[in-house]
N, C-alpha and C positions, 0 to 999 in steps of 0.2 A: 504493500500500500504506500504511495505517494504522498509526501507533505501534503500536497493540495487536499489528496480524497481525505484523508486525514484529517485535514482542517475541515473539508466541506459535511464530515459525520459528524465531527462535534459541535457544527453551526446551523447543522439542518433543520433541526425544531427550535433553533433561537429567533425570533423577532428582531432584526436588526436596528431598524427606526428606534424601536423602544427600548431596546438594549444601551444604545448612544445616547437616551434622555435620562438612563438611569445612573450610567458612568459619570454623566453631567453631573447631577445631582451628589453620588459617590465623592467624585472631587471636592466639590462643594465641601461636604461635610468634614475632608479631611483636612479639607485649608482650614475651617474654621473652627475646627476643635483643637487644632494646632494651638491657637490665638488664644480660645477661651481656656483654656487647660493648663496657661502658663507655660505654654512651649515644651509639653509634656510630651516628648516622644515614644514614652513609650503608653501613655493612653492612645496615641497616635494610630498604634499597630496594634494595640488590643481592638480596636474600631476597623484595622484591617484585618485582621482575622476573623471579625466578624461578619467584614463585608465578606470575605475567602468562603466562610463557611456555608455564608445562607443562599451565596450562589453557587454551590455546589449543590443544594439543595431544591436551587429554581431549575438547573440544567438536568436536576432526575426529574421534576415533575413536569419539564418541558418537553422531556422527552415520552412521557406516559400518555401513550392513546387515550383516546376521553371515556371509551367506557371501562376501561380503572379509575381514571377521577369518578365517575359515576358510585363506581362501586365501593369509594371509601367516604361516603358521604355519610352511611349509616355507622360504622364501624367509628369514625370519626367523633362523630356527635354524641352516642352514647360512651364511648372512651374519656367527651371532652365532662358531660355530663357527672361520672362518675369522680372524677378527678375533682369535679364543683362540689360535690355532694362529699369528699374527702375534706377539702379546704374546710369546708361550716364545721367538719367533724373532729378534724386533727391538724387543721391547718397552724402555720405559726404567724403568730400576732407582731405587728410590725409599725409601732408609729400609729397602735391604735384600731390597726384593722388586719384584717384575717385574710393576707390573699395569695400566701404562699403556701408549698406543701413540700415537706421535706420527702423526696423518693431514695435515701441511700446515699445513690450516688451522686445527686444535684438538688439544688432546690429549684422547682418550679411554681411560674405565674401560671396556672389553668385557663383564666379569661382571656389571655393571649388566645389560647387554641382556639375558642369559641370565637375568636374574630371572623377565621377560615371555617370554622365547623358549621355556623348556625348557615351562612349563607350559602354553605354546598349543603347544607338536608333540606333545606325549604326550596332550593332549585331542584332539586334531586324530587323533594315530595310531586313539586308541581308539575314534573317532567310526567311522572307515572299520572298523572289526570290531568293530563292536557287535552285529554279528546272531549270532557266536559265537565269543564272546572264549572263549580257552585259554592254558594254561598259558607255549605259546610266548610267544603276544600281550605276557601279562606281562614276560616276560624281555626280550623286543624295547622294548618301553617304558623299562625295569630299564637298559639300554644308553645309548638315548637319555639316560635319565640323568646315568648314571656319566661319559661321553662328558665332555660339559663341567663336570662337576664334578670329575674327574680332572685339567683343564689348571688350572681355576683353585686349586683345591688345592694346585698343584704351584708355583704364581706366587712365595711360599706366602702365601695369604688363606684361614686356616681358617673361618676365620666367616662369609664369602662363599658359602664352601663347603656350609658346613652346614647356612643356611639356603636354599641352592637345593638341597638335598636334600631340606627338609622340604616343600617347595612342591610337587617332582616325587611326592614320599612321598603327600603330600594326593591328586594327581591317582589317582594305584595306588588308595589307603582308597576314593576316591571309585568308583572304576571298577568296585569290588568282588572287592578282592586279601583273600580267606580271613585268617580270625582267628590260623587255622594256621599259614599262611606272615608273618603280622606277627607272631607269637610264636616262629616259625625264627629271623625275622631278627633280634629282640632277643636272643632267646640267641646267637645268631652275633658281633652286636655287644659283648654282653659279656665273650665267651670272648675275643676279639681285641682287647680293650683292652689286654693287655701288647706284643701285637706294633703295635695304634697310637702307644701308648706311645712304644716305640723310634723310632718313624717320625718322630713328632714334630722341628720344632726347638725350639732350646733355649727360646729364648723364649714360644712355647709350653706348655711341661712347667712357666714358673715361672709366665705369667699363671692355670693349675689351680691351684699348690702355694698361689699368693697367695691364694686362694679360701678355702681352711683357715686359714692362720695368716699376712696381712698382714705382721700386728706383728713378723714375722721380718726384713724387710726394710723397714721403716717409709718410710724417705727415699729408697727406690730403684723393687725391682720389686712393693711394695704400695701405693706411693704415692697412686695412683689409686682401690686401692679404699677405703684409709681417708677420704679424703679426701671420696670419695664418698657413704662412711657417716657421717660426722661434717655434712655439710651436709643430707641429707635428713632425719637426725635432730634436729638445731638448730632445724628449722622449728619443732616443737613441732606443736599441735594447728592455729595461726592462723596461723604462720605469723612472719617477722619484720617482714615490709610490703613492697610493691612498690619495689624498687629500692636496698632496706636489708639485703640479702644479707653476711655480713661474709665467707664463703667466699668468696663471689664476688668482692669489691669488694676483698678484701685480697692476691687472686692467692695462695690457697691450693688452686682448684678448677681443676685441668685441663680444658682440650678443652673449656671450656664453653660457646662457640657449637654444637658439632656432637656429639659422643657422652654428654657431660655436661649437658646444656641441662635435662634430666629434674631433675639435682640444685641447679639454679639456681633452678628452679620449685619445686620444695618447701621450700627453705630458704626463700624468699619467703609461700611461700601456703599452707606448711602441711598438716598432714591432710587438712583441707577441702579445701583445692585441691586435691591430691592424687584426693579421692575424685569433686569435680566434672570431675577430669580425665578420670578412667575413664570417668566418666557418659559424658562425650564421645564416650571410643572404644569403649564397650557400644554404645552409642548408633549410631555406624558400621558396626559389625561385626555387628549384629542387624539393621541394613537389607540390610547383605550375605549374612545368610543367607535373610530374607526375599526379594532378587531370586534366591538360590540355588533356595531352594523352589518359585518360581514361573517359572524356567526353563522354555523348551517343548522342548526338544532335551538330548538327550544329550551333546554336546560342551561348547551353552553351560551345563548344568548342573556339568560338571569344572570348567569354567573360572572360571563363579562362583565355583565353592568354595572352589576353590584358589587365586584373588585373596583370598579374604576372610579364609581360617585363616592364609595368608602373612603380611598385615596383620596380622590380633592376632598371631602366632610373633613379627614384629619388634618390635612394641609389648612384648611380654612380656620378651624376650632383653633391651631396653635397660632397662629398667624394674631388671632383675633383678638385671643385671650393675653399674649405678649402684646399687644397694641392699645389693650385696654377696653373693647370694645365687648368682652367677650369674660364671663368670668372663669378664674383659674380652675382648670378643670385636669391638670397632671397629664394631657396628651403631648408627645415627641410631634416636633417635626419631622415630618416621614422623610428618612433615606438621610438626612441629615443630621438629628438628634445621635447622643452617643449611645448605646444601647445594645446587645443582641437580640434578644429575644424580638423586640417588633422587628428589629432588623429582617429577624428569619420569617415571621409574620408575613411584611410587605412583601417578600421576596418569593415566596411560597405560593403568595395571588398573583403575582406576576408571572409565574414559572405556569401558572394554568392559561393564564390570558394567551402564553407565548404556545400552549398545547392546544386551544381552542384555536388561535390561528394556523398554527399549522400541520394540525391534524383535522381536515376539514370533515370527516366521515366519524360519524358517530357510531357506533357497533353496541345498537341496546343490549344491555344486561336484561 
């Protein structure tokens, strides 16, 4: 075998457009965790080895015919289920909340999986009644759901919560849940904001209150979002210069390898940067809708979709919530926050986007 045929096996189920928005964004993350990390090289290369690893892990699932994604959608869900139903029972307590489980040989976050799990069983359910989906159908999905966004909810990780809601919510829009019943459930949603309200803990009810008016609690519980607005706004139009960050470098910017790293890049690079940033993830998220559109199956069209509005949802939430607009709600900037496990997460939905494209034949299970 020839270098070439050699290269052309191991690039044959890779997406190339999308592969070059994701490297984009990979750089990205490495120059600026450089910056925010104190010129820490070797967090550096922990962030590359964890880039190393989760695309080792998109190129098996790029290469997996779609009806084995099929087939591990149920395997998946009740594996991710049990692992939740562990967490509430033996999990270890962390800062307050219950959202790891020690297995031996690693500790894992569960609600991680369920990012991937909930939206391949509910494409997967919808797939098997598509010949005449009903009302029930819906509700059965609606279940699936609630299921594990109920445990992890309950961990308490609202923001875990809420956007594997949006993710399952995308799969429903996609499957073709009535204008009617997404305009029940918003009103449903907003009549039952006093009784969320209550449900709420406390720290919760103050990361919203901080959303309105920070400056109430300056040095405590708005800490994070002033701090966050004062460094994205300092950037200016140009920015300050790569690695002349003074939020950063002066230890006034929280969290800024992992939910902050957004406000470390603007105080740096600026508007500009800022807006060549989006370019990037337009740039991802329009390839994603493009392998959406050119799905050949009903399942792998949910599942597109619903990998891809998930991506921009989390790209937007951290954007948002480091901008002030949005309250703190613990979400990474995708593909650029420090991290492995979402790392392996995003990379995982990507490796199926890149099998839905180029595995265009479905082979029902």
């Amino acid at each position: 075998m020839t270098r070439r045929q050699l290269w052309q096996r191991i690039t044959q189920h890779l997406d190339l457009p999308l592969l070059a928005g994701m490297l984009m964004l990979m750089m990205v993350s490495l120059l600026t965790l450089y910056s925010a990390s104190e010129h820490n090289f070797e967090r550096v290369l922990a962030q590359g080895v964890n880039i190393l690893v989760a695309f080792f892990c998109l190129w098996v699932v790029a290469n997996l015919p779609l009806h084995y994604l099929m087939r591990t959608a149920v395997p998946i869900y009740v594996f991710g289920m049990a692992l939740l139903i562990g967490v509430a029972l033996f999990g270890e307590i962390s800062h307050g909340a219950r959202r790891w489980l020690n297995i031996g040989v690693a500790t894992i976050q569960p609600s991680e999986l369920m990012k991937i799990g909930v939206p391949l069983m509910m494409a997967w359910y919808f797939e098997k009644h598509e010949a005449a989906l009903t009302y029930k159908n819906y509700a059965i999905a609606a279940v699936l759901l609630l299921l594990p966004v109920g445990l992890i909810a309950r961990q308490p990780d609202l923001g875990t919560a809420l956007l594997i809601s949006a993710s399952g919510f995308y799969v429903l829009f996609l499957a073709g849940l009535s204008w009617r019943i997404i305009g029940g459930m918003a009103v449903a949603g907003i009549a039952s904001a006093p009784v969320l309200w209550s449900l709420m803990h406390d720290y919760q009810r103050h990361r919203i209150e901080m959303l309105f008016d920070p400056s109430q609690d300056a040095l405590g519980k708005g800490y994070h979002t002033i701090q966050g607005m004062i460094a994205v706004g300092s950037g200016g139009i140009f920015g300050k210069g790569y690695l002349n960050g003074t939020q950063t470098h002066l230890d006034f910017l929280p969290e800024r390898t992992t939910d902050f790293i957004f406000a470390v890049y603007s105080e740096e690079f600026g508007l500009i940067g800022n807006l060549i940033l989006l370019g990037m993830y337009f740039f991802v998220i329009g390839r994603g809708f493009i392998i959406t559109a050119n799905a050949s199956t009903y399942f792998t069209r949910l599942m597109a979709g619903s990998i891809t509005l998930t991506f921009a949802t989390y790209a937007f939430v951290n954007m948002g919530m480091v901008s002030g607009i949005l309250p703190i709600v613990g979400v990474p900037l995708p593909m650029v926050s420090y991290g492995g496990t979402s790392m392996l997460t995003l990379l995982l939905g990507f490796g199926m986007l890149m099998s839905i494209q180029t595995h265009k034949k479905l082979v029902k299970s």
